[in-house]
MARZA-326874 format. One record per residue (C-alpha): x, y negated, z; residue number from 1; chain. Coordinates in pm, whole numbers. Example, Ala and Ser with C-alpha at 12.3 -4.5 7.8 and 13.67 -1.06 7.14 Angstrom:
2
<node <1230, 450, 780>, 1, A>
<node <1367, 106, 714>, 2, A>
end
This chain:
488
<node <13334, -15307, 13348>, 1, A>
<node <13517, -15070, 13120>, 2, A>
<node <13388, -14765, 13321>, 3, A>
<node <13024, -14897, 13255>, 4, A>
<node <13114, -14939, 12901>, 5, A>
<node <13238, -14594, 12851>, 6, A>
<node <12958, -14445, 13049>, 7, A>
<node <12665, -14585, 12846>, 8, A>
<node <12867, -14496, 12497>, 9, A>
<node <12872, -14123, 12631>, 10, A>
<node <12457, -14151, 12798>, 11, A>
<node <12349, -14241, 12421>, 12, A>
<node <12567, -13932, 12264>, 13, A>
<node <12432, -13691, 12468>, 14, A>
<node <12052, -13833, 12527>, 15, A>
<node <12094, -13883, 12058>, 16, A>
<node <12187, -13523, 12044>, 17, A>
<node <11953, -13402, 12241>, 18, A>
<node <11646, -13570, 12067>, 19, A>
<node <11777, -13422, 11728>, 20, A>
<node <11780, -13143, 11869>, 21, A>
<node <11417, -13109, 12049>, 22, A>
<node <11284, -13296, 11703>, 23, A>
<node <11446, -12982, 11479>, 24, A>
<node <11336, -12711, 11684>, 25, A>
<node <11011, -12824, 11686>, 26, A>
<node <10999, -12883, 11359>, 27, A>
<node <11136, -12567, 11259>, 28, A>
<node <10871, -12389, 11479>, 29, A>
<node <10583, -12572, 11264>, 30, A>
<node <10739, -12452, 10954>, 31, A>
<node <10723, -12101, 11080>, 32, A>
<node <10391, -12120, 11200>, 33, A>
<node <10272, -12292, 10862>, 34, A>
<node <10456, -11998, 10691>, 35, A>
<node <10294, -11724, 10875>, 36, A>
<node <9962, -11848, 10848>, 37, A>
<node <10002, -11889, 10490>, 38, A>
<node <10139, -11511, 10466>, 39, A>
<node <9881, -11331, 10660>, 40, A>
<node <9616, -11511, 10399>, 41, A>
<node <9780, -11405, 10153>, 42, A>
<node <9759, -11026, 10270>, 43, A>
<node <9381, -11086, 10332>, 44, A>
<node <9385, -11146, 9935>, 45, A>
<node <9618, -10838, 9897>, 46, A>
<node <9878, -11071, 9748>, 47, A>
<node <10147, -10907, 9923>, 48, A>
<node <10492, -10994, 9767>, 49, A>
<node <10406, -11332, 9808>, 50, A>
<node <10273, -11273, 10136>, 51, A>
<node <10580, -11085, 10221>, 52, A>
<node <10818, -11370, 10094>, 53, A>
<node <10634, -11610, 10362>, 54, A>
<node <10704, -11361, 10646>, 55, A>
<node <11046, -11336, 10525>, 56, A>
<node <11085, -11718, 10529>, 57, A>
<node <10919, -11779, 10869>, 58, A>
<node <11138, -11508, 11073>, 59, A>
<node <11433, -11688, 11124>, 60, A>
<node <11235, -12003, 11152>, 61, A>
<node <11069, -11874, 11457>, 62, A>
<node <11342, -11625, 11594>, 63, A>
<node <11552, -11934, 11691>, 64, A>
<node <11218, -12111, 11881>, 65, A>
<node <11082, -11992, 12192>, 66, A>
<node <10743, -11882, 12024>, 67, A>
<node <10756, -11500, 12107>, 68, A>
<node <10383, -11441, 12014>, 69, A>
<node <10461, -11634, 11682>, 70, A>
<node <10783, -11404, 11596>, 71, A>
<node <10590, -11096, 11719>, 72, A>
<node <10330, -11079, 11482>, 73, A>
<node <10543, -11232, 11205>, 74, A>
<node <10782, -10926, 11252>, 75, A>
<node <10452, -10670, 11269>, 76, A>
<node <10298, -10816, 10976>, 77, A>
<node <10642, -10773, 10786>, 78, A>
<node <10645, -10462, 10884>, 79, A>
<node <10346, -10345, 10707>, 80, A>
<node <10452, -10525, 10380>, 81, A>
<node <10787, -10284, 10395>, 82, A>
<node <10547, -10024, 10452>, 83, A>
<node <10288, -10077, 10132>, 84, A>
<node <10600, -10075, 9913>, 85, A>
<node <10760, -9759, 10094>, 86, A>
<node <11098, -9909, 10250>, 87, A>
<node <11011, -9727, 10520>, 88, A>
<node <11265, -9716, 10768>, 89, A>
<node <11313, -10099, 10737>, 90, A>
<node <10921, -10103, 10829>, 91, A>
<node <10954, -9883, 11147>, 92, A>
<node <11256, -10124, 11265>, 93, A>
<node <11022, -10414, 11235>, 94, A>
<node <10745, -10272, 11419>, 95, A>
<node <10914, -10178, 11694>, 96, A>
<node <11062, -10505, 11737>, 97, A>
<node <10723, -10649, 11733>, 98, A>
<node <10641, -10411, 12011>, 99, A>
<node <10924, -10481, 12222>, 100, A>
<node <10862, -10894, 12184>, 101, A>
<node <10488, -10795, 12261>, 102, A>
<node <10608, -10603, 12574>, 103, A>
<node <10783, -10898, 12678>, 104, A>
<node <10485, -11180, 12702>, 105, A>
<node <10236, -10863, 12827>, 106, A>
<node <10027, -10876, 12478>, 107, A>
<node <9819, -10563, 12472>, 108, A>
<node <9644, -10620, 12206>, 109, A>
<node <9938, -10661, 11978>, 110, A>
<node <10138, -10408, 12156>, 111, A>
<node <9810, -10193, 12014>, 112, A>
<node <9796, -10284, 11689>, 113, A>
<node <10225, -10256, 11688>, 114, A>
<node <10199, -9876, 11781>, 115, A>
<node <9936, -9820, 11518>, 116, A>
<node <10143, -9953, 11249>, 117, A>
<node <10419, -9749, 11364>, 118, A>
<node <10206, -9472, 11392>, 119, A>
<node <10155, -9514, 10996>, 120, A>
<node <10515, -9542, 10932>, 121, A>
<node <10635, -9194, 11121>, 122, A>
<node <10381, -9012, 10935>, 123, A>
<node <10534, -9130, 10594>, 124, A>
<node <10821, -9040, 10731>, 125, A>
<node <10732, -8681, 10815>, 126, A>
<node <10785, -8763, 11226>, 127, A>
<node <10458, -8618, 11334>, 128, A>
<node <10562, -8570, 11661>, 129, A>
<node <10627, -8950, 11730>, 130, A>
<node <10320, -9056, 11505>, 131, A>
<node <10111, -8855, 11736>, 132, A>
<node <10271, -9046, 12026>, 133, A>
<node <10213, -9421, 11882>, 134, A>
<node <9871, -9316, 11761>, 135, A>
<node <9827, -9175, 12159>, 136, A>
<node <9947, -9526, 12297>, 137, A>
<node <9743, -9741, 12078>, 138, A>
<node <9433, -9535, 12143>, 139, A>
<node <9487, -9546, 12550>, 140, A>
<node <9474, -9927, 12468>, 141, A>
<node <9204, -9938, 12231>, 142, A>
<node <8987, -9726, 12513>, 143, A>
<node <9093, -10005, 12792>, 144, A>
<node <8976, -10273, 12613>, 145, A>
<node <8659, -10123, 12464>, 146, A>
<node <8744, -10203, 12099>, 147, A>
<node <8560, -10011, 11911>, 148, A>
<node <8620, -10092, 11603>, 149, A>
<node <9037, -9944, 11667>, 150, A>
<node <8860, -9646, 11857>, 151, A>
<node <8729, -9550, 11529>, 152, A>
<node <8967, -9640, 11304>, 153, A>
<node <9225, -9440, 11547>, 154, A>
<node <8995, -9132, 11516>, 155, A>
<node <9031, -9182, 11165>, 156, A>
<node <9400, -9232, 11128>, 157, A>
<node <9457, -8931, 11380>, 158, A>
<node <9267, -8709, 11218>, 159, A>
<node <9418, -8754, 10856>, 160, A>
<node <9782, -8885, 10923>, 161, A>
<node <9860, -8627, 11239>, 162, A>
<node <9629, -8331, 11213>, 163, A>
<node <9564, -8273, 10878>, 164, A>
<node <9918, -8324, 10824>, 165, A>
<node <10008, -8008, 11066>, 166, A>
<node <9738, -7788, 10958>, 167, A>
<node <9506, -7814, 11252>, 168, A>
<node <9192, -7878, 11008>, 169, A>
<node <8916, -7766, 11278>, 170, A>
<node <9087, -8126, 11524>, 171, A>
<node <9131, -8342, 11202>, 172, A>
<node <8744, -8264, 11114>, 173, A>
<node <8641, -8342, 11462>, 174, A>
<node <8821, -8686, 11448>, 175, A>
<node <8729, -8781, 11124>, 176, A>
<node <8356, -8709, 11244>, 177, A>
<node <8392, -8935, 11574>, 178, A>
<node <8544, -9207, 11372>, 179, A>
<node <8210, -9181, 11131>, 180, A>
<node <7984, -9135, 11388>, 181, A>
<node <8120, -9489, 11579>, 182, A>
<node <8063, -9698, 11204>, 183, A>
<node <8281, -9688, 10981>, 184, A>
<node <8188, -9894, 10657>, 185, A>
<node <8370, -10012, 10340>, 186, A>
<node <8683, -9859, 10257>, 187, A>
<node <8725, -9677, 10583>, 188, A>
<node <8392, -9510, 10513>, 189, A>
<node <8509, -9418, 10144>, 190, A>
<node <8847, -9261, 10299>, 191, A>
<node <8690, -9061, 10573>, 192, A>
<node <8457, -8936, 10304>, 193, A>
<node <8739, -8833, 10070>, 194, A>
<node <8935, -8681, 10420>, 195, A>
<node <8658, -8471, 10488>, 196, A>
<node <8593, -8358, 10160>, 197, A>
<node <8953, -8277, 10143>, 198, A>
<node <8967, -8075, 10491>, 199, A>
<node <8622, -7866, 10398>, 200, A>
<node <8816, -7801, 10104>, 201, A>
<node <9122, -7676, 10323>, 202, A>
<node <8849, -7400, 10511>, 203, A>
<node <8706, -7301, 10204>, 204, A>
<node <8371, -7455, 10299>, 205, A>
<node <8335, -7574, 9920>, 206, A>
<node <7936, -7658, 9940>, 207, A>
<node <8023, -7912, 10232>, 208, A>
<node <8368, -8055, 10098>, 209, A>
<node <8150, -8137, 9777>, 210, A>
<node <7922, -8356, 9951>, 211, A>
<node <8138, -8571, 10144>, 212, A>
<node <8388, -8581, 9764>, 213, A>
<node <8066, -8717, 9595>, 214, A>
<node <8027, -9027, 9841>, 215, A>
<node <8374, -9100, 9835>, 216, A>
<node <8333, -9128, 9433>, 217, A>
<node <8147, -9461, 9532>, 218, A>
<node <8504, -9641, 9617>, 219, A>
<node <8640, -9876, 9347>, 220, A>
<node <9014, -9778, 9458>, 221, A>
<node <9220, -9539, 9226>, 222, A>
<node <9390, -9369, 9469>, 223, A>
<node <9127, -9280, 9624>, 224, A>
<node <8918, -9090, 9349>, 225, A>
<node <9247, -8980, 9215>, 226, A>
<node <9275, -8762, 9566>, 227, A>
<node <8909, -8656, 9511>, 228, A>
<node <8917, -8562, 9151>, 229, A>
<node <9258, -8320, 9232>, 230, A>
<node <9082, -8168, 9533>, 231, A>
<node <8731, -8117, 9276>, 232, A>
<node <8973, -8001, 9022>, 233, A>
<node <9082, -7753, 9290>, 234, A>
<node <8720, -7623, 9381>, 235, A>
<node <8639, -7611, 9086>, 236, A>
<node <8962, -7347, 9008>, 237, A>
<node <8835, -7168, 9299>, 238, A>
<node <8506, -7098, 9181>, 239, A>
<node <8629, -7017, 8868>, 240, A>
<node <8469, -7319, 8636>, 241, A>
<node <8703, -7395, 8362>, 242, A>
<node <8460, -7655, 8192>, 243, A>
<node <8444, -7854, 8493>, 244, A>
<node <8812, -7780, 8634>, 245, A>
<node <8949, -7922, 8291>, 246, A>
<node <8692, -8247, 8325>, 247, A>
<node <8787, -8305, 8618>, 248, A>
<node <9162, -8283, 8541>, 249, A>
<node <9093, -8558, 8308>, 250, A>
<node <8981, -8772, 8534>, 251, A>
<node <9256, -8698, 8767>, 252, A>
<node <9493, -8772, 8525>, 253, A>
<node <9315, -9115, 8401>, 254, A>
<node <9362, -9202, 8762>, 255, A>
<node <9686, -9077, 8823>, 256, A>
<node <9788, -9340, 8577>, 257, A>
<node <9616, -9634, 8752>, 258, A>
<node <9765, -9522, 9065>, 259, A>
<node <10109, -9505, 8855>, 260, A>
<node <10044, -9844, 8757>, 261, A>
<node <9957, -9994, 9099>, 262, A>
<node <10302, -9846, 9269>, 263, A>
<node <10554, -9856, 8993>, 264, A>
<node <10883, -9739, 9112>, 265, A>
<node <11083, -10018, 8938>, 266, A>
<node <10804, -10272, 9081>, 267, A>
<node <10906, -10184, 9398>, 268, A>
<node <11274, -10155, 9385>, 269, A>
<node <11279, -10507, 9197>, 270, A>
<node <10984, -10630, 9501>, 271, A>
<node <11293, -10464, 9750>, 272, A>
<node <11570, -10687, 9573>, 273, A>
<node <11312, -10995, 9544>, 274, A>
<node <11301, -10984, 9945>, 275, A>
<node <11652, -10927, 10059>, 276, A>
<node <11757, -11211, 9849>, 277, A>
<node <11539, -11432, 9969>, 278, A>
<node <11592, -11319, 10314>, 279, A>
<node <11987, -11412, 10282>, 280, A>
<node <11847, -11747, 10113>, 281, A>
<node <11664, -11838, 10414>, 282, A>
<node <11902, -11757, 10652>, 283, A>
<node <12196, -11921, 10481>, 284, A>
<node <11971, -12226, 10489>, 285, A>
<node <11911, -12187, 10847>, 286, A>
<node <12286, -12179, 10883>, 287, A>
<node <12374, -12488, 10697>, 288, A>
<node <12123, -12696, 10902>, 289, A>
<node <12257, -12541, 11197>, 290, A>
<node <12621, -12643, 11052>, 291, A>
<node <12451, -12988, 10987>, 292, A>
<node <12328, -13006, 11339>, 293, A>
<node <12681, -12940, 11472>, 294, A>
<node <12880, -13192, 11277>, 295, A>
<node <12638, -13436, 11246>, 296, A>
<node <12734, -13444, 11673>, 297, A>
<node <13074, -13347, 11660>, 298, A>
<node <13110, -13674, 11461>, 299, A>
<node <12897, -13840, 11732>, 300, A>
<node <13121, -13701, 12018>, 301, A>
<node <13438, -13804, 11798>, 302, A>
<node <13337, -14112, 11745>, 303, A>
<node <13249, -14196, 12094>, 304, A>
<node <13610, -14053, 12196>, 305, A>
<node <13766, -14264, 11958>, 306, A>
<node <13592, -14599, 12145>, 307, A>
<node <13732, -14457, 12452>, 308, A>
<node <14095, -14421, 12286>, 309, A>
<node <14069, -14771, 12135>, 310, A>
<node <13994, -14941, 12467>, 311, A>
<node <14310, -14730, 12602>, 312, A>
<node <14499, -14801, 12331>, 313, A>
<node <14459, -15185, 12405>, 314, A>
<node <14598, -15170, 12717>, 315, A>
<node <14924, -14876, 12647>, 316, A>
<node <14962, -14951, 12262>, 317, A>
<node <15335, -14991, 12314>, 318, A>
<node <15383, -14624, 12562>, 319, A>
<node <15197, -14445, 12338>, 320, A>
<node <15328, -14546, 11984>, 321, A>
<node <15549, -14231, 11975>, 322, A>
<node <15266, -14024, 12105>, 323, A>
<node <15135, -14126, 11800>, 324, A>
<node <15330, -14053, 11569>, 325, A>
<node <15370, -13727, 11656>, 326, A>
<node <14977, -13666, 11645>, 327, A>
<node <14985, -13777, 11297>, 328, A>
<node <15270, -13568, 11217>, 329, A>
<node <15053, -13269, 11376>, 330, A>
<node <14759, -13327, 11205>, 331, A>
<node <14929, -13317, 10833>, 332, A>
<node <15055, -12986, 10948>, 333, A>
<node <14737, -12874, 11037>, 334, A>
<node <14625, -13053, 10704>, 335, A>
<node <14868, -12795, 10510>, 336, A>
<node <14793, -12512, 10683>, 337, A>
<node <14403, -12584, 10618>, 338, A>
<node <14528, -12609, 10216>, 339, A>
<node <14723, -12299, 10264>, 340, A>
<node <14389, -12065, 10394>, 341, A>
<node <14153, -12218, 10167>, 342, A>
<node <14425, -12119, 9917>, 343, A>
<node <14404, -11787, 10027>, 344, A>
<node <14031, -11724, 10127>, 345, A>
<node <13963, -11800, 9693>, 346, A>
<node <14219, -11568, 9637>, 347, A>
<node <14052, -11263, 9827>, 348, A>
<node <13694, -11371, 9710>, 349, A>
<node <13851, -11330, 9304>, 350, A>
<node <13991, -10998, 9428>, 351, A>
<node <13677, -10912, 9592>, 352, A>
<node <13466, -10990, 9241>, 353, A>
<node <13731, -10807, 9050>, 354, A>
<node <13665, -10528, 9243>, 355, A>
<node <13289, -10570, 9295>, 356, A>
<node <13259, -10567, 8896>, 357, A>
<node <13501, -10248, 8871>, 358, A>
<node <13304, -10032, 9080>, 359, A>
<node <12968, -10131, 8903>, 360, A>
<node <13103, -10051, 8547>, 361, A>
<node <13216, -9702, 8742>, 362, A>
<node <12924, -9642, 8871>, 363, A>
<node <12743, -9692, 8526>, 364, A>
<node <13007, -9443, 8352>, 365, A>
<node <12902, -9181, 8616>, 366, A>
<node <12551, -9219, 8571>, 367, A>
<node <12552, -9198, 8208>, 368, A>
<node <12778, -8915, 8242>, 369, A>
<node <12554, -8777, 8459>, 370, A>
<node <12248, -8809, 8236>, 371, A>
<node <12453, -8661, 7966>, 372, A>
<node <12551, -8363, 8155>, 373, A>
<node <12180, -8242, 8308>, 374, A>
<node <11995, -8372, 7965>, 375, A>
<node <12105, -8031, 7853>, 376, A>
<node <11852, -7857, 8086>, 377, A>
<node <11491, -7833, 8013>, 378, A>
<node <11421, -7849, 8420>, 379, A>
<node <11590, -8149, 8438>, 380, A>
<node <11446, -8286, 8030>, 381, A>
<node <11101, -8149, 8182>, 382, A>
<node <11091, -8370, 8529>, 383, A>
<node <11263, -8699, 8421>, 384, A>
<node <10949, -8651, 8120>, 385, A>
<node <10673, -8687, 8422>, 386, A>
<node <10869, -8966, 8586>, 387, A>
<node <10828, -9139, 8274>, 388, A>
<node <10473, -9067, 8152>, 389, A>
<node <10203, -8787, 8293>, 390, A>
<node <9962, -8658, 8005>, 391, A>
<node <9794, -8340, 7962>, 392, A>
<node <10067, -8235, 7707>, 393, A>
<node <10322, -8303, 7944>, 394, A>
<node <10224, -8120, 8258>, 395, A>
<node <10185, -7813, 7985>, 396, A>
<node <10504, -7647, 8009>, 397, A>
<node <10700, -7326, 8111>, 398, A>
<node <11018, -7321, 8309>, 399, A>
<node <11181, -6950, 8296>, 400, A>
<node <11416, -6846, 8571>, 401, A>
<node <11701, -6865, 8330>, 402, A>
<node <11586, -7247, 8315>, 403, A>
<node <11595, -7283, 8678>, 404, A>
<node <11972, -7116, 8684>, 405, A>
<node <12126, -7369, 8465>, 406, A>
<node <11950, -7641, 8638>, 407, A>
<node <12103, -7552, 8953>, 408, A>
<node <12442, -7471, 8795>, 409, A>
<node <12415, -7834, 8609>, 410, A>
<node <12387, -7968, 8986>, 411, A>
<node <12657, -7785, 9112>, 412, A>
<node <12863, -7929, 8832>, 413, A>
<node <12813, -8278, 8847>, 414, A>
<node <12735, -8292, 9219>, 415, A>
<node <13061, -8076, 9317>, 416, A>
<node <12920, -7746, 9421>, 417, A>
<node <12577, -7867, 9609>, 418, A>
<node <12390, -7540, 9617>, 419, A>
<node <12708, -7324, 9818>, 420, A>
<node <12733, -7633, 9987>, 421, A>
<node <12391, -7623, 10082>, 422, A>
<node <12412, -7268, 10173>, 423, A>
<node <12681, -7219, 10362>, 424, A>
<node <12501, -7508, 10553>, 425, A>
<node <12177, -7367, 10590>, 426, A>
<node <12164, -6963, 10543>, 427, A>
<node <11791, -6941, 10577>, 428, A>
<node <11714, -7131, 10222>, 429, A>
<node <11536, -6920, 10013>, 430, A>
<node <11557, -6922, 9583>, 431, A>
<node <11289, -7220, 9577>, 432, A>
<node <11390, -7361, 9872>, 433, A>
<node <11741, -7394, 9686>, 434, A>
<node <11549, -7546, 9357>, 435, A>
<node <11339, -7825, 9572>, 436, A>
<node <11694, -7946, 9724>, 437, A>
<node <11840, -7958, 9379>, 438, A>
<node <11528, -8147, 9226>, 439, A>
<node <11561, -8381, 9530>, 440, A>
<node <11936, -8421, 9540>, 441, A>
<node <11850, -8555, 9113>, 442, A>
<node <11613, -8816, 9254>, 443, A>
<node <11268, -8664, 9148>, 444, A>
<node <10961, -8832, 9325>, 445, A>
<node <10800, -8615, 9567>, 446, A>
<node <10468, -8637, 9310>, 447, A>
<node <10688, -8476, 9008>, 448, A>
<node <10824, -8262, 9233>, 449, A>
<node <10495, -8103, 9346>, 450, A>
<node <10386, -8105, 9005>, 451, A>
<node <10701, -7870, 8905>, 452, A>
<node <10591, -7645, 9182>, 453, A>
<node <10221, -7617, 9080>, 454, A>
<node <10105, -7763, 9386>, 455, A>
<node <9903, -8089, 9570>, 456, A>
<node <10097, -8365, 9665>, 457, A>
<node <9978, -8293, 10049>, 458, A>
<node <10115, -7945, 10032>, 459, A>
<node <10428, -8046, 9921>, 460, A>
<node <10498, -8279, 10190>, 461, A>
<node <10427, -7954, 10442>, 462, A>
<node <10646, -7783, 10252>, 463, A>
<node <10947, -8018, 10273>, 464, A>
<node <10860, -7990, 10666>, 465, A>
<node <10870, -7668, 10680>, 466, A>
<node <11186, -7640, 10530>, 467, A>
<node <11332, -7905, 10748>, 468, A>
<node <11171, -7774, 11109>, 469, A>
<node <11187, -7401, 11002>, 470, A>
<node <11549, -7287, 10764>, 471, A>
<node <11701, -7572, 10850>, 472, A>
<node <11649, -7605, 11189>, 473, A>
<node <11599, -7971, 11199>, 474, A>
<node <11339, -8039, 11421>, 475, A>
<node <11465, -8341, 11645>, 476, A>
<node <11677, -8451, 11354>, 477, A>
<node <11534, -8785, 11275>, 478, A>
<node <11653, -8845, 10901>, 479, A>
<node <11381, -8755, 10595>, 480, A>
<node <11407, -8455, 10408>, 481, A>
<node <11575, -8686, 10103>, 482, A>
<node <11827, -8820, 10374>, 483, A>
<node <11932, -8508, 10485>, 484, A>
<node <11963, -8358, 10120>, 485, A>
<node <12161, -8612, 10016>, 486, A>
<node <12409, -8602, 10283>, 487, A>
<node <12476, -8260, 10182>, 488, A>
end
């Protein structure tokens, strides 16, 4: 009878647990799908922070269900948030997680639109080799299924993000005319427009690049007519119209500004902070239910073995009395040595904070110090000035060579010697090669950057490749140009 007894105590623990458990997991898995259904209409109405926070929630959600579709896409669609707001190496690390989960339940039309995003990311990244490879995969896809709509806007994406990037204008024309040729409409219409104005403009084919600039003038995005009115500004230069060059520098600056305003830098490092808090919120809180979970049937178990000890205890009270004793005796030692760590675990985490606040109020001393030090410079005065605020008065200025010495002596004083650093490292550098590394190694944007050297934005992205692939010798190294700079 006892046996029975003991038998149906344990067949309720186990059959309890295991309901809580099935009911959780299930519930957690609607939470994640309610999440990511919320975020991806949320990036329909180009909310994407908040659309972004609902990804963030849902991962964890789903990663701990059995949903591999579910976590795929919320990963790929995460992904592309990191991308908009330019963390992009945490971007590429989502997307190719998506693509692996998609590989795994045989999705190819996720696998498709995975490679494309990545595809995006490598070409931000400068990895034109491997965006030309995800763009490839995607497209072989695309083809198989007869989706025409990614057939085109592949061609497109080809075309601008992989030839036009390496110079091959003739390819990136022909692309950009397939993609327009299958029906494109909307906003891809209004950025093949702008592309091929841009790439008529590259072959000195002015007439034509003028044509396809004024139909891209029809898009309501800033960007957009921001990149037309610097490559009109440009023809305009060429042909040697100073009226119009100067209106439409106007515009291009008016524009600049509203681009400025869309993709603040300190909106996006605050958006970056925003998200990895929240991320440690949510998983801490998947954690402590988890935690819950556990005691709530450790108690369960422990109570059931305490029935079991009872009905023992009846029938050996007397044998085991001693046996007793010394369990209790145990347990208060166990008891002190619990006090004893708890004891000690606050006193590391005050140490920790003590030190956590000492290296911030360092690091603030160096900055300023920094600041101090290069404010002397008018290279340095003249680039944190664009950072700040673009206006015709401020991109009129003249740096002298003498300027550019004691900007790069500045550097070498504050960061330690950088340029013979950099030169013993890489041999090849020429004199402006030197003064790109130095602006870098400051933390310049790559637009203030180009606008020191006189340049498009475009053209100073080949340069930094060049510099990488060609005097550095670089070419499979996989870190940016900023990355590799800084570890200099």
């Amino acid at each position: 009878m006892k046996t029975k007894t003991v038998f149906l105590i344990w067949f309720a623990v186990a059959l309890g647990g295991l309901m809580t458990s099935c009911d959780s997991q299930a519930k957690r898995q609607r939470q994640a799908r309610a999440l990511y259904e919320r975020g991806v209409q949320l990036r329909a109405e180009r909310l994407s922070e908040e659309a972004a926070e609902c990804f963030l929630q849902a991962l964890p959600l789903a990663e701990n269900g059995d949903d591999v579709a579910l976590t795929a896409n919320i990963k790929d669609n995460l992904g592309a948030m990191y991308n908009k707001h330019q963390l992009f190496e945490e971007a590429l690390t989502m997307h190719r997680a998506a693509i692996a989960d998609f590989k795994q339940i045989h999705d190819s039309v996720g696998m498709m639109t995975a490679w494309r995003n990545c595809g995006r990311v490598t070409k931000s990244l400068g990895l034109f080799a491997q965006t030309k490879a995800y763009y490839d995969s995607a497209f072989h896809v695309a083809t198989l299924l007869m989706d025409t709509v990614m057939v085109n806007d592949l061609y497109l994406e080809i075309g601008r993000d992989y030839y036009m990037e390496i110079g091959n204008y003739p390819k990136a024309i022909e692309c950009v005319h397939h993609a327009m040729d299958g029906g494109l409409d909307g906003n891809d219409l209004d950025i093949a427009n702008m592309t091929l104005g841009i790439l008529y403009y590259y072959i000195n084919k002015n007439d034509v690049a003028k044509v396809y600039l004024e139909k891209a003038l029809r898009s309501e995005r800033a960007g957009i007519k921001m990149s037309v009115y610097q490559t009109l500004y440009g023809i305009a230069l060429n042909e040697k119209n100073i009226k119009m060059a100067m209106k439409y520098e106007e515009r291009f600056l008016e524009y600049m500004k509203l681009v400025e305003k869309e993709n603040n830098n300190e909106n996006i490092l605050r958006i970056r902070a925003e998200y990895e808090l929240k991320a440690q919120k949510s998983e801490m809180e998947t954690l402590h239910r988890t935690k819950s979970f556990k005691l709530y049937l450790i108690i369960a178990v422990t109570l059931s073995v305490a029935l079991v000890i009872l009905l023992i205890v009846r029938k050996r009270i007397s044998d085991n009395k001693i046996e007793m004793e010394r369990f209790k005796s145990q347990v208060e030692r166990d008891q002190n040595r619990i006090h004893e760590l708890v004891s000690d675990m606050e006193n590391l985490i005050r140490t920790n904070d003590e030190l956590r606040r000492d290296h911030q109020t360092l690091s603030q001393k160096e900055l300023l110090m920094t600041n101090k030090i290069m404010s002397r410079n008018k290279v340095f005065v003249t680039a944190q000035g664009l950072s700040e605020h673009v206006t015709a008065d401020s991109l009129n200025f003249n740096l002298s060579d003498d300027d550019w010495a004691d900007f790069i002596s500045l550097t070498d004083l504050v960061y330690d010697g950088f340029s013979q650093r950099l030169l013993s490292l890489y041999q090849k550098l020429g004199k402006w090669d030197v003064r790109i590394c130095c602006l870098s190694k400051n933390g310049f944007s790559n637009q203030v950057i180009s606008i020191l050297l006189d340049t498009q934005t475009d053209s100073y992205y080949k340069r930094k490749t060049r510099i990488k692939q060609m005097k550095m010798n670089l070419v499979d190294d996989n870190r940016t140009f900023e990355e590799i700079v800084n570890a200099v």
